[in-house]
N, C-alpha and C positions, 0 to 999 in steps of 0.2 A: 805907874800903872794903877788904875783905881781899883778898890777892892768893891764885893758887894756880896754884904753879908760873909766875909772870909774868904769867897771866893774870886779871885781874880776873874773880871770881864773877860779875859784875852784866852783866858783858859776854859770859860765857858763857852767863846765863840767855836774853840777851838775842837773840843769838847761833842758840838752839836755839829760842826760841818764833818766830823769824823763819824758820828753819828750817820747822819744824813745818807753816808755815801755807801757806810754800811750795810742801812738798812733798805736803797734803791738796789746795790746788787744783789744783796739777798732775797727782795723783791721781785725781782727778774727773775731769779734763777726759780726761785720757789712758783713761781704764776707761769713758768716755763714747764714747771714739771707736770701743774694742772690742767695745760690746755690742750684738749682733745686734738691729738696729732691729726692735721691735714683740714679740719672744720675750720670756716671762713664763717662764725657769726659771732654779733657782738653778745650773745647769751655766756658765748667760750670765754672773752675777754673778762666779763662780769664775774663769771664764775672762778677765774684764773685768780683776779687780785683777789677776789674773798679765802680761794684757799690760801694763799700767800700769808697770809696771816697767820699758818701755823708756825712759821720760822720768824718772821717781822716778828710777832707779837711777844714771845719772850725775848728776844733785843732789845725791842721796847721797853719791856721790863727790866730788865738788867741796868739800862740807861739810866732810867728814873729813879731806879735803887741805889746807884751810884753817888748822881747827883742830890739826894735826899739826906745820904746821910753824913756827904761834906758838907751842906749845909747848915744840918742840925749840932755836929760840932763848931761850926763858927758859927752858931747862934750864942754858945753859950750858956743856955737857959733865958734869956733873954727875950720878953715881952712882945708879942704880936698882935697886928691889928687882923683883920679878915680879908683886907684885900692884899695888905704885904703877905699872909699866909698860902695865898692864891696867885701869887704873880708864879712862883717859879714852876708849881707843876701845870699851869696852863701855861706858860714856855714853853715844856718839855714838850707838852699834846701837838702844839703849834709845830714843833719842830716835828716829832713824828707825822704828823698829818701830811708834812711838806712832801716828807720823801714816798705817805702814800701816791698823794696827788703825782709828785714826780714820774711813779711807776708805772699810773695809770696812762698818764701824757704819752709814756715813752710807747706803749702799747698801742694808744689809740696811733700814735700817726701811722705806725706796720699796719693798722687797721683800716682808715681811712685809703690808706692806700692801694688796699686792696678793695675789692666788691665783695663788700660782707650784708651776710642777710640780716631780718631782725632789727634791733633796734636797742640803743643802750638804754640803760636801767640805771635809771640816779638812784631812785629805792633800796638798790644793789650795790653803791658805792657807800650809801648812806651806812649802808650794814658795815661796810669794812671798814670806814673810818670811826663809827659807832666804839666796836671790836677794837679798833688800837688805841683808840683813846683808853677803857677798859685797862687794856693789858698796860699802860703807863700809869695806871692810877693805882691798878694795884703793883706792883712794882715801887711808886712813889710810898707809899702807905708801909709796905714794906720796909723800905730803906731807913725810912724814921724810926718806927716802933722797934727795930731791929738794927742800930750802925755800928756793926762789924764789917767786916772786910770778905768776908764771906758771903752777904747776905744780897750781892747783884747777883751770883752766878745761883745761887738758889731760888733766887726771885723767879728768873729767867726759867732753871727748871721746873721749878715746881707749875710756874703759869704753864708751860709745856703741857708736863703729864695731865693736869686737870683740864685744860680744855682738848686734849686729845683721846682721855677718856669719854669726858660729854659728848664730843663728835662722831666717837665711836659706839656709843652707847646705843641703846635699843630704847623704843618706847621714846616719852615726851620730853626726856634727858637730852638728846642730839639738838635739838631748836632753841635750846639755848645759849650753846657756843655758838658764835660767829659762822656760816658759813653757809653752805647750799646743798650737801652731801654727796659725795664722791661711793662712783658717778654718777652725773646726774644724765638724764635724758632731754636731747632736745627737742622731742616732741612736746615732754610736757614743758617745755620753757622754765622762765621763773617768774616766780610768781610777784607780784608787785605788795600786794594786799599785805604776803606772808612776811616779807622784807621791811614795810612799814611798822609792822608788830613788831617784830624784832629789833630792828632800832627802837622804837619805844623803852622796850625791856632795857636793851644794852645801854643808852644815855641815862634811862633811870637808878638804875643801879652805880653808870660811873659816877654821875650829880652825886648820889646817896654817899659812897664812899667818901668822895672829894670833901664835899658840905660836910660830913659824921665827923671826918679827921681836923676840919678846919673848926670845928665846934671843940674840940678837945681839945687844942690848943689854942685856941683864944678865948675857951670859957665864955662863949656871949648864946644866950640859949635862942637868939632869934636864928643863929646861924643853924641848930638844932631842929628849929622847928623847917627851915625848908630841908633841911637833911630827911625829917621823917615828910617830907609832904615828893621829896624825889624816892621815899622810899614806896609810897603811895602807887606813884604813877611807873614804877617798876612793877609792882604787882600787876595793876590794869595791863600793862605790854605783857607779861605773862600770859595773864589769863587770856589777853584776845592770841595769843599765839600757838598756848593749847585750843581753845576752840577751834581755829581755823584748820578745817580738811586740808587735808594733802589730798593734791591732784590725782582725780581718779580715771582722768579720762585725757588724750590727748588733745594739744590745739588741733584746729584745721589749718592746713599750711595749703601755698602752693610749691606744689611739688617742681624740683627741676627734672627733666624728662629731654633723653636719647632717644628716637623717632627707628632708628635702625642701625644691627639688622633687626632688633626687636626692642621691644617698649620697655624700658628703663627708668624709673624713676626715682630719685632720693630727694631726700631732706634738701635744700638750697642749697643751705653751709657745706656740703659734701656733693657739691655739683665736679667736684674735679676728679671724684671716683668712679662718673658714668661712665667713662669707655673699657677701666677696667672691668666693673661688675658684667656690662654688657658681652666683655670677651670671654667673661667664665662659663656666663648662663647658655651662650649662645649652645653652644656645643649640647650642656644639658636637654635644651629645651629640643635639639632635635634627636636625642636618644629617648625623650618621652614624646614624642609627636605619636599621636592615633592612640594613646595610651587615657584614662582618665584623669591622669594628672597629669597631661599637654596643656602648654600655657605659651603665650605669643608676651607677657606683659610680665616684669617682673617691678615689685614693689616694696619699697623700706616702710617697715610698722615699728612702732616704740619696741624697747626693751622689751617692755610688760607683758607684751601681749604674745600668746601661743601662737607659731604659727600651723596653720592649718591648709594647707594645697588646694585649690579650688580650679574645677575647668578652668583655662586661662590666662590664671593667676599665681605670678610665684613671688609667696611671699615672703621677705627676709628681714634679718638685723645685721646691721651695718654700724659697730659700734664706734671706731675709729678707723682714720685711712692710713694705717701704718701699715708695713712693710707685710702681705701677705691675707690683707682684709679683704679681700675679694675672694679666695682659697677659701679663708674661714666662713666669711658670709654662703658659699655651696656647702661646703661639709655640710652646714647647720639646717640647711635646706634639704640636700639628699636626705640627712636623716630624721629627717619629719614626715619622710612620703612611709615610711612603713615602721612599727614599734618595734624595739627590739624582741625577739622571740627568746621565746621559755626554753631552756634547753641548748647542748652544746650542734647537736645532728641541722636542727631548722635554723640555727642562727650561722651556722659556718654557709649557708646555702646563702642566704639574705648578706652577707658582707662579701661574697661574690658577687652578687650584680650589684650592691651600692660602691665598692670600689671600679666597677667597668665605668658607671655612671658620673661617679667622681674623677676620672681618667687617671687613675690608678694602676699599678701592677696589678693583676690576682693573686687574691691572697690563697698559701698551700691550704691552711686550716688545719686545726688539730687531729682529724681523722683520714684515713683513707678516701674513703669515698669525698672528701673535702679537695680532696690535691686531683681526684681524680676528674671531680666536676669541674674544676678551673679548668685541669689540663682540656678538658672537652671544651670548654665556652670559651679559652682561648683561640683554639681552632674554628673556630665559627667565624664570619666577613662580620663587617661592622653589620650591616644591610639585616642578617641573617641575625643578628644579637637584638635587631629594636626588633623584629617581627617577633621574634621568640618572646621579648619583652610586651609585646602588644599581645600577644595570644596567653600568657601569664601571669600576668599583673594582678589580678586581683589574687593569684596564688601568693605572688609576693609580697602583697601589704599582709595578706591574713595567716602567714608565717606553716605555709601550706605546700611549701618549696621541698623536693625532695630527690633522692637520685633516679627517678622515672623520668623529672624535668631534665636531666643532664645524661642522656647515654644510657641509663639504667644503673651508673655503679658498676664499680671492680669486678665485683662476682659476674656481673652479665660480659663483661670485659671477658674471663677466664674463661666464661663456658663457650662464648661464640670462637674464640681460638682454639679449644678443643675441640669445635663443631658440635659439642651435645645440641646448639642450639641453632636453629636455619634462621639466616636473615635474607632479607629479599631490600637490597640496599643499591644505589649507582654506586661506580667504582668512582675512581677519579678519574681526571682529564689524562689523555694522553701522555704516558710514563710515570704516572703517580703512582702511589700505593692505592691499593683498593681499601674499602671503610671494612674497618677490624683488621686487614691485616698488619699494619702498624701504627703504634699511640694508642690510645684509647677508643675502644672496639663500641659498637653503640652509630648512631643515627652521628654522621658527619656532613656537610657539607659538599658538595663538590658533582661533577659532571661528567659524563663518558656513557660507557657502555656496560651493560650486564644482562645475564639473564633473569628473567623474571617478570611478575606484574609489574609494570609500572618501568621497566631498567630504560627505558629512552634516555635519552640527554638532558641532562639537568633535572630528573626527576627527585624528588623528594622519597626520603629515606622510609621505609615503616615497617614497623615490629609486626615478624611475623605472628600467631599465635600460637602459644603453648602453656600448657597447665602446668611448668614449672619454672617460667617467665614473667616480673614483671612486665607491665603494659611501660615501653616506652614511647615517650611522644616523638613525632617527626620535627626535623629542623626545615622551614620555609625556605623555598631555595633562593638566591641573589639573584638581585635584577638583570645581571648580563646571562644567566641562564634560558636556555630554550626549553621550553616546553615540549614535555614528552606526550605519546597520546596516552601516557597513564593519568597525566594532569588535568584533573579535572576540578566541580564544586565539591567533590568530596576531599580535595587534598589543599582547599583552602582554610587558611584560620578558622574562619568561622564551624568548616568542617567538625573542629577540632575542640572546640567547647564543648 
């Protein structure tokens, strides 16, 4: 068996195919953790092997520190030229680099194989294999200057912590590890410019170290002088990589878009989330119809951007299509239509109708009159909850909502069952209870018979007057109700502004 350099061939082959296989499943697994579940673009793919790199890249390391410092003991002490110095840690690169490119291959074909949007980014591979080379060299540089037996798995962590600090860092610190930052948005894409830089930076600095270490031991100063001329062109990638803005504004895409039952559009890559989004909104959009924030169109905006409800338009964020992202994309939305309110009384009011709206149970709420407005706008038809909602809305964005909106409140509950208080209300249909005498007393729903103004059939409820009575509002009767001859323009909505 031939030796080289002390180390047997068969054990370096051996050595690198264990390597290899290593660091492709580790590669997988790690660029599996990064990729935006359910998105179909090669932005996702790009950005998968670049994070991958946080586990790859100390392996890498550990590898090279391994192999560095059995070498240096079968050196000997023993006299080198600059290219015998340079053969083994550009091995190592080669070898890592393979199982990059492997990881890559293995992803593009699941990628070709589906219809993905976008387009690959070699600028973007550039950075990753940039980045492992890096993490081999220092790992190599490592293992020499330091051959203990120790010094792989410290290699290994220390590249860890330090470039998961840089990643994690704030400010011009993160643009110098490897990577794209998590997560990223794919409106704004990536950037090709920003990726050029940064390889720059990353080869200049591997060149620097490699050429600095191979100048130290072989003593030749020309090898010095490119070591300072790659430390040069490390700077310049710097510098152009702090200059360059991060994206302030999103690309313009074409949008994939659901035609019906209403306008739905996302990002490409998450074209296979249109029919869920579409089944969430639908419902929404007809509990806000005739309201000012009724919208026929719903549409995905970047992360970045605020959303803000417009005639229309309902707009959303859609960060991933994992189990439940269509649920979260509404939430996010309901509670964009009104701010949360100051106080415990106006906000128990507001998480009543954003739960009816969200298709939610109603929530009791922490006070009385909270459990009692549910119980009352439970009782209300769907039909009778958006008119109520169309005749109140702007109550309820301006956090204006109160118990006159709902029945009047407990206390008008107590007083009309004691009768201190006369209501001129329809009873219910044929064997129901009449409104007040069971549940929650207050403007109900419903059709029959009564005396009074207004008691025809299906008439609409309304607070008699009294100087020791809030004004409560009427509830708008259902569409299968007939019309009494008390129903007139004075007992329509508009009536009621």
């Amino acid at each position: 068996m031939r030796e080289h350099a002390g180390v047997s061939r068969e054990e370096l082959k051996q050595s690198a195919a264990v390597t290899v296989a290593v660091l492709l499943a580790l590669g997988l697994v790690a660029a599996w953790s990064v990729l935006i579940p359910g998105v179909d673009a090669w932005e996702n793919i790009v950005a998968a092997v670049i994070g991958s790199l946080r586990l790859t890249g100390p392996v890498a390391a550990a590898f090279a520190a391994w192999v560095a410092l059995r070498k240096r003991r079968a050196l000997r002490g023993r006299q080198l030229s600059a290219w015998r110095a340079l053969k083994a840690p550009l091995a190592i690169v080669v070898v890592v680099l393979g199982s990059f490119g492997a990881t890559v291959l293995v992803l593009a074909v699941k990628t070709v194989l589906t219809e993905q949007s976008g387009r690959l980014s070699l600028p973007g591979l550039g950075v990753g294999m940039a980045g492992l080379a890096l993490y081999s060299v220092i790992g190599w540089v490592a293992g020499w200057l330091a051959p203990r037996a120790v010094t792989p798995p410290l290699a290994g962590l220390g590249c860890y912590g330090l470039f998961t600090w840089l990643a994690d860092g704030e400010g011009w610190a993160d643009r110098l590890a490897p990577g794209t930052g998590e997560p990223y948005d794919l409106f704004q894409g990536l950037s090709g410019a920003a990726f050029f830089d940064q390889t720059i930076w990353l080869l200049g600095v591997t060149t620097a170290l490699l050429l600095g270490w191979t100048a130290m031991v072989t003593r030749q100063a020309l090898v010095l002088a490119f070591a300072l001329l790659a430390v040069l062109a490390a700077g310049a990638g710097v510098a152009r990589l702090l200059a360059e803005p991060k994206p302030a504004a999103a690309q313009d895409i074409a949008y994939a878009c659901q035609e019906w039952p209403i306008t739905v559009c996302l990002h490409p890559g998450m074209r296979a989330g249109l029919t869920e989004v579409g089944a969430s909104f639908t419902k929404i959009a007809s509990r806000l119809a005739g309201t000012p924030a009724a919208f026929t169109r719903v549409e995905q905006r970047p992360l970045d951007d605020e959303l803000r409800p417009t005639a229309g338009l309902a707009p959303i964020h859609v960060r991933d299509l994992s189990a439940g992202f269509a649920d979260q994309a509404s939430y996010e939305y309901v509670e964009s239509l009104a701010a949360l309110c100051p106080g415990t009384p106006a906000d128990g009011y507001r998480e009543i109708v954003m739960a009816w709206l969200r298709g939610e149970p109603l929530p009791g709420g922490p006070l009385p009159e909270h459990q009692y407005a549910a119980a009352w706008f439970s009782g209300l038809g769907e039909h009778q909850r958006r008119e109520w909602l169309r005749m109140f809305f702007s109550d309820f964005q301006s956090c204006r909502l109160s118990s006159s909106h709902f029945g009047g409140g407990p206390a008008t509950a107590s007083a009309a069952s004691a009768g201190s208080t006369t209501w001129t209300a329809s009873t219910a249909s044929a064997g129901g209870p009449a409104a007040g005498s069971a549940g929650p007393a207050g403007p109900v729903p419903g059709s029959g018979h009564g005396s009074g103004h207004g008691s025809g059939p299906g008439s609409a409820p309304v607070a008699a007057t009294s100087s020791t009575t809030p004004q409560v509002y009427p509830v708008y009767p259902g569409p299968g109700d007939t019309p009494s001859p008390g129903w007139g323009p004075d007992m329509s909505p508009k009536g009621w502004q």
